[in-house]
N, C-alpha and C positions, 0 to 999 in steps of 0.2 A: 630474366627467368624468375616467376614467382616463386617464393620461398615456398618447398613443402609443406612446413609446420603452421603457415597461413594457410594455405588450401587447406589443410586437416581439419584446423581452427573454422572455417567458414563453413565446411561440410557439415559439423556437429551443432551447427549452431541454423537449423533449420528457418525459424522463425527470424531470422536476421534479430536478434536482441543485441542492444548496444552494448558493449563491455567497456567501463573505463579499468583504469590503471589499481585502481581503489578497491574490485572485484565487484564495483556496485553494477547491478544488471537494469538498463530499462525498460519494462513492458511495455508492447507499442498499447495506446491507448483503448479502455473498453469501447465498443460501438455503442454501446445504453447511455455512455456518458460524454459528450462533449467535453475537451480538454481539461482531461485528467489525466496526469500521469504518473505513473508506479515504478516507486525505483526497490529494487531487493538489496538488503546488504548484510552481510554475515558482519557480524560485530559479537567477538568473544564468543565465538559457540553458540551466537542470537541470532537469530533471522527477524531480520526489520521491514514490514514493509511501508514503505514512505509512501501517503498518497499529497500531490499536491493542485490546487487549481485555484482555479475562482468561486471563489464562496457568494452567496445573497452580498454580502457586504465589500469585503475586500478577501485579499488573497489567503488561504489554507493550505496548514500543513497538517496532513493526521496520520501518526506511527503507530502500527502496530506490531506489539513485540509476538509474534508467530507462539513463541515457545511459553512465553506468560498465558496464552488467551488459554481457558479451558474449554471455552465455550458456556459460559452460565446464560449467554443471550440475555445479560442487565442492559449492554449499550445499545443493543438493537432495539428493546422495548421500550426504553424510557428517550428517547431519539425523538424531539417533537417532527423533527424534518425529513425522520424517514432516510438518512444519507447510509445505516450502516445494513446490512445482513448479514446472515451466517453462510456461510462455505463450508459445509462439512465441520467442521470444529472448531473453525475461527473466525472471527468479525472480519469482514471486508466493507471499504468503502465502494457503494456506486451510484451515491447521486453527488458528488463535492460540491457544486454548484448552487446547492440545497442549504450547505451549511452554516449555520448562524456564528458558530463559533462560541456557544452557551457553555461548552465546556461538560454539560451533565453526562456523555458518556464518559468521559475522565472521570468525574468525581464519582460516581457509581462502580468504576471499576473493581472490583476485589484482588484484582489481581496485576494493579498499575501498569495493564498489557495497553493501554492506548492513552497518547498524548494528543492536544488539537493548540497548534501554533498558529 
């Protein structure tokens, strides 16, 4: 007999997002972007969101702290590759695939809201 509190759990969770143990959530991937994937994770009061794939070169990781971004749109402009845009207030990645790894949205940041590993 299936536990209630699982069926509950699976009803609220519409879009079947993956939940680990850690509360980190996976986004199934964008369709604009071939294997990319988005994980969210509350860290201290921070919404993180982790993008990772394959970059021009070798593999990427790029964090965006949600709650740091104001939105100044520095890393989207100064972006030779085109990888970042704005959503409403915050930077999103959607081309990873693109990314060099040059780092200039990090160093542009004001606001140390995004890392690229």
């Amino acid at each position: 007999m299936p536990n209630q509190d699982n069926q509950h759990n699976a009803n609220n969770n519409p879009n079947n997002l993956k939940l680990n143990q850690s509360a980190d959530v996976t986004i199934p991937n964008y369709k604009s972007c071939d294997s990319i994937e988005i994980t969210v994770k509350p860290v201290n009061k921070l919404t993180i969101k982790q993008y990772t794939g394959m970059g021009k070169k070798e593999r990427v990781q790029i964090d965006i702290v949600v709650n740091y971004c104001k939105g100044c749109e520095l890393c989207v402009a100064f972006c030779p590759e085109e990888v970042l845009v704005m959503n409403k207030e915050t930077a999103e990645v959607i081309n990873i695939s693109r990314c060099t790894k040059c780092n200039i949205c990090e160093y542009l940041c004001p606001d140390f809201s995004i890392s690229v590993e």
